[in-house]
C-alpha positions in Angstrom: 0.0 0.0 0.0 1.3 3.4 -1.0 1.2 5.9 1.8 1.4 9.6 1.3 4.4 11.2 1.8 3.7 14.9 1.8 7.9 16.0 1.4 7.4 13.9 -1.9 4.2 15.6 -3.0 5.8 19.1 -2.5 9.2 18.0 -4.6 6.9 16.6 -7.5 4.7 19.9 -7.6 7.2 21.9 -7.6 9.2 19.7 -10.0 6.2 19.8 -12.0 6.0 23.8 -11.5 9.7 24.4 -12.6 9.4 22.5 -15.7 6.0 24.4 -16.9 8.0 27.6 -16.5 11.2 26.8 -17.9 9.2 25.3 -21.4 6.9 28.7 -20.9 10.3 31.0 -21.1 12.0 28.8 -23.4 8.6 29.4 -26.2 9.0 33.7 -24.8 12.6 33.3 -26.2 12.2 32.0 -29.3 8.2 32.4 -30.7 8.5 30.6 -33.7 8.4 27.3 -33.6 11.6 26.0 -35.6 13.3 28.5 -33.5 12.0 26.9 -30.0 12.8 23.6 -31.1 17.1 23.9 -29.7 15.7 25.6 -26.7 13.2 23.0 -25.8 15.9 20.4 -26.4 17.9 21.7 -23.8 14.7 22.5 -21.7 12.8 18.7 -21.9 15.6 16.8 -19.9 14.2 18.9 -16.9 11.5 16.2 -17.1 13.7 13.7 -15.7 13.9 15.4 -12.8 9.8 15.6 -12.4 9.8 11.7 -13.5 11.9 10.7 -10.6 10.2 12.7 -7.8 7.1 11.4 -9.6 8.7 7.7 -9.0 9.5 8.1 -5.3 6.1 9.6 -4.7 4.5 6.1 -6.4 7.0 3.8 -5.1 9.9 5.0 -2.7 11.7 2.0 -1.4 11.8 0.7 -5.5 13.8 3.8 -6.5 15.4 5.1 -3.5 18.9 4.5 -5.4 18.3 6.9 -7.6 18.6 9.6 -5.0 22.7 10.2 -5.5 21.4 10.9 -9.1 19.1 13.0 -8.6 20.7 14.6 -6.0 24.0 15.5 -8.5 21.5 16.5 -11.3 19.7 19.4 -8.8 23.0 20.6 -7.7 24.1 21.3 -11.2 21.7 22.8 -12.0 21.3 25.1 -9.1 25.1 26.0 -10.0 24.6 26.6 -13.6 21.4 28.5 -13.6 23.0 30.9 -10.4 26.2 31.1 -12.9 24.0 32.3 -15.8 22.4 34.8 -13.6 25.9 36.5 -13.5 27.0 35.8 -16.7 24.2 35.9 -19.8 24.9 37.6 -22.0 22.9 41.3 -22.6 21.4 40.7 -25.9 19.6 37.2 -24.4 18.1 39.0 -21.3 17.2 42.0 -23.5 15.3 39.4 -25.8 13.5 37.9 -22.0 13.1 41.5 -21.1 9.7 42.0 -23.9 7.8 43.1 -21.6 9.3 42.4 -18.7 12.1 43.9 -16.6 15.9 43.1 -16.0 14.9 42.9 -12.0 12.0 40.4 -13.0 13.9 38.0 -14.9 16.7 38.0 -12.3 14.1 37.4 -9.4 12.5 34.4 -11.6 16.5 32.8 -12.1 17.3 33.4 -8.2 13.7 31.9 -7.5 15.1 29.2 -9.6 18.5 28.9 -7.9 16.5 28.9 -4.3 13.9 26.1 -5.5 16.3 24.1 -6.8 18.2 24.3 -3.4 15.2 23.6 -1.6 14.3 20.7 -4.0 17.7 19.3 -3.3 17.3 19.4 0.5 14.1 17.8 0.2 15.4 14.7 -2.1 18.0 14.1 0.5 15.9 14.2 3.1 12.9 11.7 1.1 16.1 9.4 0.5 17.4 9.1 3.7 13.8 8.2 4.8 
């Protein structure tokens, strides 16, 4: 019997929640859709990330070995996206920025950075469990 584990249900909605925006900002960055098609390659592997939070939540104790994984994959990608806060390049945020301001894209990426580091604490705690 699967039992609900409410840390688990938090890491898959928000799991669920980053991946929605990262495909929504990926399509703002390049409308068209041939255009949108290197960004979403780069975007979709994200998914992983929602599938194996969507595992544990289904069946913990089957793919609790997975955790290290996951685990590596969150922390390198809390470092890259808080490195390409600091280091994009003008002409990308300018093309974010229609419609929106420097400060707001910023704020999204650190929200980003501080999700990520709060999906990562709760992964090691669900596999420690």
């Amino acid at each position: 019997m699967v039992t609900f584990r409410p840390l688990g249900a938090v890491l898959c909605a928000y799991e669920l929640g980053r991946l929605g925006f990262l495909i929504g900002a990926a399509l703002r960055l390049q409308p068209g859709a041939m255009e949108a098609f290197p960004l979403l390659a780069l975007v979709t592997p994200g998914a992983l990330f929602f599938l194996m939070s969507l595992f544990w939540l289904v069946d913990l104790p089957r793919y609790r070995v997975f955790g290290p994984l996951f685990m590596t994959g969150k922390g390198l990608s809390a470092i890259t996206t808080a490195f390409w806060i600091f280091f994009a390049d003008a002409d990308m945020l300018r093309a974010l920025m229609i419609g929106s301001g420097r400060l707001f894209i910023i704020g999204a990426l650190a929200l980003l950075v501080a999700g990520d580091a709060l999906s990562l604490w709760l992964a090691a705690r669900i596999a420690r469990k």
